[in-house]
VEXLO-824158 format. One record per residue (C-alpha): x, y, z; residue number from 0; residue in one letter. Coordinates in pm, 1 decimal, decimal comma. Example, Ala and Ser with C-alpha at 12.3 -4.5 7.8 and 13.67 -1.06 7.14 Angstrom:
% VEXLO-824158
u	v	w	i	aa
1230,0	-450,0	780,0	0	A $
1367,0	-106,0	714,0	1	S $
//
This chain:
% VEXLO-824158
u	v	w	i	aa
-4055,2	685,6	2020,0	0	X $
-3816,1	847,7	1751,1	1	X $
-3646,9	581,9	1516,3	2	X $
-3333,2	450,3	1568,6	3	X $
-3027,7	587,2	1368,5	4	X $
-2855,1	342,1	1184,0	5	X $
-2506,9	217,3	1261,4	6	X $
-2283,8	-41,4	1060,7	7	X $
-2088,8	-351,5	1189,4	8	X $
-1764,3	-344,7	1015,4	9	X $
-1573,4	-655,5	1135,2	10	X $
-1496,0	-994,3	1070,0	11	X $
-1640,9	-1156,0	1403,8	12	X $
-2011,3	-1034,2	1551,8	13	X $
-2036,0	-764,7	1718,2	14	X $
-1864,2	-783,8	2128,8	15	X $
-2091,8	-756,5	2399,0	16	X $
-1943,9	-360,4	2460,4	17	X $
-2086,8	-273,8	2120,7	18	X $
-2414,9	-408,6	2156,9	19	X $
-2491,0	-243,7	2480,1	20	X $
-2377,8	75,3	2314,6	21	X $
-2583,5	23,5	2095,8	22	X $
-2909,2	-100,5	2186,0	23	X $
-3134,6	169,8	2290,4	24	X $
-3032,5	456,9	2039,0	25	X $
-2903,2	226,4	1678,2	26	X $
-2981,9	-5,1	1489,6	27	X $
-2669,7	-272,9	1449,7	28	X $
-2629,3	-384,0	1127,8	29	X $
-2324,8	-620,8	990,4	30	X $
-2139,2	-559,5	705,1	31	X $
-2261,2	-799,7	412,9	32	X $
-1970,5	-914,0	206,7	33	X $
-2200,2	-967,1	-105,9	34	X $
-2248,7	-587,4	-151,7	35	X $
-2016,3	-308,5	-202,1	36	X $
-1882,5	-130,1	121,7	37	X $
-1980,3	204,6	4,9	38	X $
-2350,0	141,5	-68,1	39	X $
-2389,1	-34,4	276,6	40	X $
-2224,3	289,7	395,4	41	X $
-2415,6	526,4	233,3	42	X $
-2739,3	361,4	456,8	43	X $
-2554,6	449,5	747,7	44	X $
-2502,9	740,7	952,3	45	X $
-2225,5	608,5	1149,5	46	X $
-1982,8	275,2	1098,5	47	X $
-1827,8	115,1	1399,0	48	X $
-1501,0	-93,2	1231,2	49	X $
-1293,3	-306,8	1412,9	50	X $
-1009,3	-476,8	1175,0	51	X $
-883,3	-693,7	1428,8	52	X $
-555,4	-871,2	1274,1	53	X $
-551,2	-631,2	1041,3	54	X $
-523,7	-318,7	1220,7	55	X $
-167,3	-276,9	1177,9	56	X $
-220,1	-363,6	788,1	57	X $
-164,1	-7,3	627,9	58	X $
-321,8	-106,3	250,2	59	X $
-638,8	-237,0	494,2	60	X $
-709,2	105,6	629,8	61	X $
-637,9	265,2	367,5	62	X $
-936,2	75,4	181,0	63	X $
-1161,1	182,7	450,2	64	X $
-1045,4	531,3	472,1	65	X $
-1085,0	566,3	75,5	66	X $
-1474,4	448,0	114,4	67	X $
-1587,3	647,3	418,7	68	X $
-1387,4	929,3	226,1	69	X $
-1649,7	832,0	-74,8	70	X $
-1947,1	735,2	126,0	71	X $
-2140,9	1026,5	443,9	72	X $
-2101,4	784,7	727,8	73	X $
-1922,4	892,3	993,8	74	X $
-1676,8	576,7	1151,1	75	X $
-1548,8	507,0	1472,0	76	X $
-1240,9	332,1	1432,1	77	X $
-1169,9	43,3	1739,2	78	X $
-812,4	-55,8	1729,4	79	X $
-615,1	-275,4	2007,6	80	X $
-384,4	-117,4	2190,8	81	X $
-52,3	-281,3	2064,1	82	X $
-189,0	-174,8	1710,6	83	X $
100,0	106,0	1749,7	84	X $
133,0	119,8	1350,1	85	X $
-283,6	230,3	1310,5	86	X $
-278,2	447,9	1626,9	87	X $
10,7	637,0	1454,5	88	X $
-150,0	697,3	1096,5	89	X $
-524,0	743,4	1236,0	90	X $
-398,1	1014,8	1435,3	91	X $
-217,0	1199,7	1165,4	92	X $
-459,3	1183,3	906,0	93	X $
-808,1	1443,7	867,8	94	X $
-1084,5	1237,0	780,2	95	X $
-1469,5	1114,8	866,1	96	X $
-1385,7	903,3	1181,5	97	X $
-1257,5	847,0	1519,4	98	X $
-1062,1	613,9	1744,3	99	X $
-1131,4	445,6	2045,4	100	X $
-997,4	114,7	2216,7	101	X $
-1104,3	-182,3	2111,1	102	X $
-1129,9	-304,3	2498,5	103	X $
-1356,2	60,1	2553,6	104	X $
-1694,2	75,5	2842,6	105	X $
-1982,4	-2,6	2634,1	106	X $
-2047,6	372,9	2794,2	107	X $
-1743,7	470,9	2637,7	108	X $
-1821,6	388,1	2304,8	109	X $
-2198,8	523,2	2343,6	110	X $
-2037,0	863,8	2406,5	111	X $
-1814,2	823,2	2101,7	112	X $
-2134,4	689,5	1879,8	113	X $
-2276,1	988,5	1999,2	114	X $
-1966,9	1212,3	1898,0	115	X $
-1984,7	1076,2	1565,7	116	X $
-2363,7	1146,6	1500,9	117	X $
-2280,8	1472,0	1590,2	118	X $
-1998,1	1503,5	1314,2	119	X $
-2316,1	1407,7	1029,3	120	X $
-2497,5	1773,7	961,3	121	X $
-2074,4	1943,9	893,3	122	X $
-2030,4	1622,8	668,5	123	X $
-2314,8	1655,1	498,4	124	X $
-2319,5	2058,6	400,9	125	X $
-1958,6	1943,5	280,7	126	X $
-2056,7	1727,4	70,5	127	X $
-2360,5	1968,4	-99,7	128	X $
-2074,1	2193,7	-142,6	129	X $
-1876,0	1952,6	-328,5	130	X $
-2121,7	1829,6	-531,0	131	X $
-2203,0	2224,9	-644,8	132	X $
-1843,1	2259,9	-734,6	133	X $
-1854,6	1924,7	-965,1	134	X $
-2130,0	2069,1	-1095,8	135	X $
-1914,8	2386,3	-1212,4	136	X $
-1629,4	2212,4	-1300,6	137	X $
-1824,1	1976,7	-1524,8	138	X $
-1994,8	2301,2	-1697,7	139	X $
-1636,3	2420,9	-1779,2	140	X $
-1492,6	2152,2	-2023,7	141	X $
-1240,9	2338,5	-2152,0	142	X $
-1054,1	2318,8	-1830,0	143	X $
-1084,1	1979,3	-1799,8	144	X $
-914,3	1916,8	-2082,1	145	X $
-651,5	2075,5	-1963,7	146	X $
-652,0	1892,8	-1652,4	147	X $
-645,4	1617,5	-1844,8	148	X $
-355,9	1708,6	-2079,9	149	X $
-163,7	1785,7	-1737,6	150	X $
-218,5	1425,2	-1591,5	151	X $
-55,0	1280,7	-1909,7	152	X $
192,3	1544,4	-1902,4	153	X $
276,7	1403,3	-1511,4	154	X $
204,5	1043,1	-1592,2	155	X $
536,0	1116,3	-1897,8	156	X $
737,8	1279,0	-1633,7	157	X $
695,8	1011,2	-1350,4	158	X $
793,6	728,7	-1600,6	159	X $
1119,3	935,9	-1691,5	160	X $
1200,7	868,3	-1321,7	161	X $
1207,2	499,0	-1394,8	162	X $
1512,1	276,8	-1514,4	163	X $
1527,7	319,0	-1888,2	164	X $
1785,2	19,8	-1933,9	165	X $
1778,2	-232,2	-1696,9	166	X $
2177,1	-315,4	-1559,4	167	X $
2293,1	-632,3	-1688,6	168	X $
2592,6	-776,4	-1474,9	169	X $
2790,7	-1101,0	-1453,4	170	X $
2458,0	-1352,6	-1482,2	171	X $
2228,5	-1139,4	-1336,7	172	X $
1916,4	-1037,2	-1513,5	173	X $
1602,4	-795,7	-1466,6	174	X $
1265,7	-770,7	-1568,7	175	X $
937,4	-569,0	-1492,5	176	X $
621,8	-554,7	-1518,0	177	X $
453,8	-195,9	-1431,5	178	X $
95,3	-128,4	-1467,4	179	X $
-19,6	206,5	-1310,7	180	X $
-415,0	205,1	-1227,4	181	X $
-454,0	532,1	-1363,6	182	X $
-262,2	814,0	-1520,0	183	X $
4,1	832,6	-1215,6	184	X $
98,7	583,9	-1003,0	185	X $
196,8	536,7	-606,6	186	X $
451,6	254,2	-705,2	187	X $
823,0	268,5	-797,8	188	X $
1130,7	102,6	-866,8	189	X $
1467,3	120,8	-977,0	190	X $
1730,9	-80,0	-1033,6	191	X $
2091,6	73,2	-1015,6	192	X $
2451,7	-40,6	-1073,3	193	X $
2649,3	70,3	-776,3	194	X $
2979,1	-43,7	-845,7	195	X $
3151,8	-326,4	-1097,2	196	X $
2992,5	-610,9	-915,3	197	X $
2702,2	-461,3	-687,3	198	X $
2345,5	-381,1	-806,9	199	X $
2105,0	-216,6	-602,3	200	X $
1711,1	-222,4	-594,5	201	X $
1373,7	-143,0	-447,2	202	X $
1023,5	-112,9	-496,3	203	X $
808,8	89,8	-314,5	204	X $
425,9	153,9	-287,1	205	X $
269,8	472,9	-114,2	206	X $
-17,0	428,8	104,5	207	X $
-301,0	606,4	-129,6	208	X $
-407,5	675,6	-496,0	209	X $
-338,4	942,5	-774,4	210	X $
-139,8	1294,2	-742,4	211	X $
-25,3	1265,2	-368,3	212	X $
97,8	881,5	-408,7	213	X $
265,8	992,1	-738,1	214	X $
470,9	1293,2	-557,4	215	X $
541,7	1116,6	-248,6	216	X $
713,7	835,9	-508,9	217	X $
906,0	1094,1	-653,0	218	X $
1032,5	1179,4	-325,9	219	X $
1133,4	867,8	-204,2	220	X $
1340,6	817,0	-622,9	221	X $
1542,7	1163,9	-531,8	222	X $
1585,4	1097,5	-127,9	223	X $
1717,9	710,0	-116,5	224	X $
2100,0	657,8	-67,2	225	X $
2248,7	405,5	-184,8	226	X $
2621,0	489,9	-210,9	227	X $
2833,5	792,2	-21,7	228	X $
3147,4	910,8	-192,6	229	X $
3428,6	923,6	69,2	230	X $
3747,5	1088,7	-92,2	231	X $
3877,6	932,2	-319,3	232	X $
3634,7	592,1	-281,1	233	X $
3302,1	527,7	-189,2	234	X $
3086,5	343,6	25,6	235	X $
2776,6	120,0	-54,4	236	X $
2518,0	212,8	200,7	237	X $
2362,2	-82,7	397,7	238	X $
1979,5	-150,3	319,7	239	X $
1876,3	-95,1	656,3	240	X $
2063,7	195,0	684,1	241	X $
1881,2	367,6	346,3	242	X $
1531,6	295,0	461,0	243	X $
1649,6	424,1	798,8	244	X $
1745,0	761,0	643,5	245	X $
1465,8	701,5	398,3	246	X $
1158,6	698,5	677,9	247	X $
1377,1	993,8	861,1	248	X $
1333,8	1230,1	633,2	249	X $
971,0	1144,7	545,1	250	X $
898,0	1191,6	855,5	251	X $
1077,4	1524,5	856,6	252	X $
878,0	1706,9	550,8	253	X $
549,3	1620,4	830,3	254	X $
336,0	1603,8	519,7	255	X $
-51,2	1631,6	630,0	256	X $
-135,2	1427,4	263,3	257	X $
-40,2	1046,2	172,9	258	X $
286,1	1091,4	396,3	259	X $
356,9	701,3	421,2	260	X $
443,7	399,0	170,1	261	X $
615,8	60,2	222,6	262	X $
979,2	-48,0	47,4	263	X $
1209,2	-297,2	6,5	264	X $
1569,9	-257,1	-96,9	265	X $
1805,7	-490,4	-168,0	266	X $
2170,5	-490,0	-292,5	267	X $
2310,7	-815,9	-481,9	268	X $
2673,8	-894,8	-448,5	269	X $
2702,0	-1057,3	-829,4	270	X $
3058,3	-1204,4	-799,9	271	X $
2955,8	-1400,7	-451,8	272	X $
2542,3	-1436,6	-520,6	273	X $
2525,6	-1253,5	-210,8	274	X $
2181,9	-1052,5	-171,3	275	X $
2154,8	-836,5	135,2	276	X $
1798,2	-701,6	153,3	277	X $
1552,7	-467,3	385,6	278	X $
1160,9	-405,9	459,4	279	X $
941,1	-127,1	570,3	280	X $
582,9	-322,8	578,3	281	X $
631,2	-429,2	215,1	282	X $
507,6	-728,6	103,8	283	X $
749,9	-1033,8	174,4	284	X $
1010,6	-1055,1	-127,8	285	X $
1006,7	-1440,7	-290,0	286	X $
1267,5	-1679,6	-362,7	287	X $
1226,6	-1940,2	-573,2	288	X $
1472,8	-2224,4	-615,2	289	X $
1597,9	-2392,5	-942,4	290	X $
1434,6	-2750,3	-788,4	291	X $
1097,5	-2442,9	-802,3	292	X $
1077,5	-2482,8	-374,0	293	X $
1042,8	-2139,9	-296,7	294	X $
1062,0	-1909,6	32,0	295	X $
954,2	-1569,3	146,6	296	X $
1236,3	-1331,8	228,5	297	X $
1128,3	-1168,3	629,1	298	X $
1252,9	-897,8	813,8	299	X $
1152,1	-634,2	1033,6	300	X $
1053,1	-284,9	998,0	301	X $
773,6	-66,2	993,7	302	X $
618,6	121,2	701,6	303	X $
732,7	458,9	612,5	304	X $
676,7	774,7	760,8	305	X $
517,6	693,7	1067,9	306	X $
807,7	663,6	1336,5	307	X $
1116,3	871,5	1270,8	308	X $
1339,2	644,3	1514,7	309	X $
1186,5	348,3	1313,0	310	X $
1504,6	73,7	1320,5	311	X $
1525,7	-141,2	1020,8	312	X $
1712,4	-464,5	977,4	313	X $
1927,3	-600,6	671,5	314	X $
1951,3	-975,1	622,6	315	X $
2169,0	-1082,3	418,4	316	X $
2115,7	-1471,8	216,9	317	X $
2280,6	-1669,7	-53,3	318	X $
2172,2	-1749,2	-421,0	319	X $
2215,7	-1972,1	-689,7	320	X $
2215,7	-1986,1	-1058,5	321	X $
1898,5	-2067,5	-1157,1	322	X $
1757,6	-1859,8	-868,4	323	X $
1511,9	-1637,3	-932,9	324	X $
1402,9	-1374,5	-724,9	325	X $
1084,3	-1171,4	-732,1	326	X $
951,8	-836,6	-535,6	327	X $
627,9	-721,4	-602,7	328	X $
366,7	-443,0	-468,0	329	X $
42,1	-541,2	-347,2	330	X $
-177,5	-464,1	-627,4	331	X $
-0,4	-790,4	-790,8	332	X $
-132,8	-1006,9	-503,9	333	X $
-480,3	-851,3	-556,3	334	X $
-542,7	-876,0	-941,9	335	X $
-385,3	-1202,9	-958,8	336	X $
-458,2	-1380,8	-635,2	337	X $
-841,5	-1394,3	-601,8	338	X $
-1037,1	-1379,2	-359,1	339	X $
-900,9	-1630,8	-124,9	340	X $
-542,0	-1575,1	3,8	341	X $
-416,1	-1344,7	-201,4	342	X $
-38,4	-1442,1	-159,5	343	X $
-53,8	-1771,3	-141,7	344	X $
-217,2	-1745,0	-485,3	345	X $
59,0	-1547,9	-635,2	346	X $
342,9	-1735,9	-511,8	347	X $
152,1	-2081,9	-683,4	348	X $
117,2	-1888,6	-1001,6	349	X $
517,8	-1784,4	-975,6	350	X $
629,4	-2181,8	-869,3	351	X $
426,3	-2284,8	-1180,5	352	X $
595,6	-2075,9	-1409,4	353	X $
919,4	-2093,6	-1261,9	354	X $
1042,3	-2288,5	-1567,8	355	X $
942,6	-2016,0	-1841,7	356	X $
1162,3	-1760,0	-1936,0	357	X $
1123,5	-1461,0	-1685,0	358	X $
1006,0	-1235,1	-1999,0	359	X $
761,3	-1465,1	-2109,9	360	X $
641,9	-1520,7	-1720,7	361	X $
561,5	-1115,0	-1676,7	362	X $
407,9	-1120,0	-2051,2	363	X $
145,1	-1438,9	-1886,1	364	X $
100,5	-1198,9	-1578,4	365	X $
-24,5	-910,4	-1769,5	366	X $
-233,6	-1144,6	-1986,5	367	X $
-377,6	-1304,5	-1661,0	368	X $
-450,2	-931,3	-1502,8	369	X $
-604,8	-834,8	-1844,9	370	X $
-769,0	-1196,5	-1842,0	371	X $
-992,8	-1064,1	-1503,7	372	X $
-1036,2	-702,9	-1610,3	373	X $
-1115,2	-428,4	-1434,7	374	X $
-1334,5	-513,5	-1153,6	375	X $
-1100,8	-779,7	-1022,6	376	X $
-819,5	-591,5	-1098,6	377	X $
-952,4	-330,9	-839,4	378	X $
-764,4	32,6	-837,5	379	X $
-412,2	-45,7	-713,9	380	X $
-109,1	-24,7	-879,8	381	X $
67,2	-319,7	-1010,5	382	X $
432,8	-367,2	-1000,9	383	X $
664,7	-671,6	-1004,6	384	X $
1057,7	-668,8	-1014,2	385	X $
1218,9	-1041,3	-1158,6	386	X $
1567,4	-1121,3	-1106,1	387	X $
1719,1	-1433,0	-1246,9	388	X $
2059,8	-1516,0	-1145,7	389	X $
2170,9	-1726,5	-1494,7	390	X $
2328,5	-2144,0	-1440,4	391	X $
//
């Protein structure tokens, strides 16, 4: 009897009953063991069976485990529910080592697609001997990658001129950042703009992916945001809901086959009435905290990026106070500063406890935090937070 290939559990819960028949007369099952790195269980592996459950429709999630079976030679089958619309949508518009199938699949169904995905192994693995020759070559020519090099810093210089230089100072409204790129470029970015005498407008945004492709698609999204149309002789501030509409329409239009979606939200501050009027595309929840330091997340619908063209977006529009102070932050910020349990709920303690400190001295005790936990916990996600403090 010839041994049984190898096949990985990737899920929260054990294995359902249609897996285990599919599996159990050609693999051996084996669950994921959250004490050891996903890529060396992977690398054991000839195929991965993942099921993220509540997560599916999470777009940093499966981007994780695309980035590891893009680093590891298993092959995955991807199980996603049905209403996962957001996952169906990205899976199917990406290349990459896996496939898709219903979660609620025939255990004969997903036999046939184990089988599929076996098949996929030799091609993956004469890629990979080809890649390895080529790093092999490059490595041998060292000149060139110092050039390389020298053009990453050159890009990293560019893609920071696209930032804010100043940040807009109006009525008793006040900014600041804290921007830490994981490596030379970053898939984050912000601005903060004065649109008229008494409006200010501003986003952050975080593109789905690391490195080059993140970096351009954020340059994209700087030049192709609206925020005002000139009419005449006046002008018009354009809705939130209305930019990110426009926004995800023309993403979707440049049908890029690389990194083609990222999350946002943009808000615009009325400064003479406190008035903030805000919009998300699967960003992270903005947070409000109170002078009395009770705090709230800021909700609203929408979709990431670049997935649905007719994607409909929703402003909401809520009142501040002095002493309010406002904060919208990518992911990465949850992840270096939250831990490992919930990663938000972490980051909006850390925020209520310093809600008393000076906004400049809270972002200069953020940095020392993520510097605090190096590295490893820091993980390789960009870091970006946006504080606005509306003055008593």
């Amino acid at each position: 009897m010839s041994p049984r290939s190898k096949l990985l559990w990737l899920g929260d819960a054990p294995a359902p009953e249609n897996v285990c028949k599919a599996a159990e007369r050609r693999w051996e099952l084996t669950p994921y063991r959250r004490d050891e790195p996903l890529t060396q269980q992977l690398g054991r592996a000839e195929v991965a069976i993942a099921c993220p459950d509540g997560r599916a429709d999470d777009p940093r999630q499966m981007e994780v485990l695309l980035e590891a079976l893009d680093r590891a030679s298993a092959v995955a089958l991807v199980m996603l529910p049905e209403e996962a619309r957001v996952a169906w949508a990205v899976l199917s518009r990406r290349e990459g080592k896996f496939l898709c199938v219903n979660q609620d699949a025939t255990a004969e169904e997903l036999a046939a697609k184990l089988e599929a995905a076996k098949a996929l192994q030799p091609a993956i693995r004469n890629l990979e001997t080809e890649l390895a020759a080529a790093r092999k070559l490059g490595a041998a020519a060292g000149g060139q990658m110092e050039e390389m090099d020298e053009e990453m810093r050159l890009a990293a210089r560019l893609q920071r001129d696209f930032l804010p230089r100043r940040l807009p100072e109006v009525g008793a409204v006040r900014f600041g950042v804290l921007y830490r790129p994981a490596s030379w470029v970053s898939g984050d970015i912000y601005d903060v703009a004065r649109l008229d005498e008494t409006h200010l407008g501003f986003y952050v945004a975080d593109a789905v992916g690391h490195g080059m492709p993140a970096a351009l698609l954020t340059m994209f999204v700087k030049k192709a945001l609206q925020t005002k149309r000139i009419l005449g002789n006046t002008y018009e501030i354009i809705p939130p809901h209305v930019s990110l509409g426009e926004l995800n329409a023309d993403i979707c239009e440049q049908n890029l086959s690389s990194c083609q979606f990222c999350t946002a939200v943009y808000c615009v501050l009325d400064t003479a009435e406190l008035m903030l009027t805000y919009a998300r595309a699967g960003h992270p929840e903005p947070i409000l905290i109170h002078a009395d330091r009770t705090a709230a997340s800021l909700p609203a619908p929408g979709s990431l990026l670049g997935v649905f063209p007719d994607e409909k977006y929703e402003s909401v529009t809520v009142p501040l106070s002095p002493g309010d102070r406002l904060v919208l932050y990518t992911d990465g910020a949850e992840d270096a500063l939250g831990g490992t349990t919930s990663d938000s709920q972490r980051f909006r303690e850390m925020l209520i406890d310093l809600a008393d400190r000076p906004r400049e001295q809270v972002l200069l005790q953020l940095t020392a935090w993520i510097d605090e936990r190096g590295p490893t916990a820091r993980g390789d996600d960009d870091i970006t937070v946006i504080m606005v403090d509306v003055g008593k």
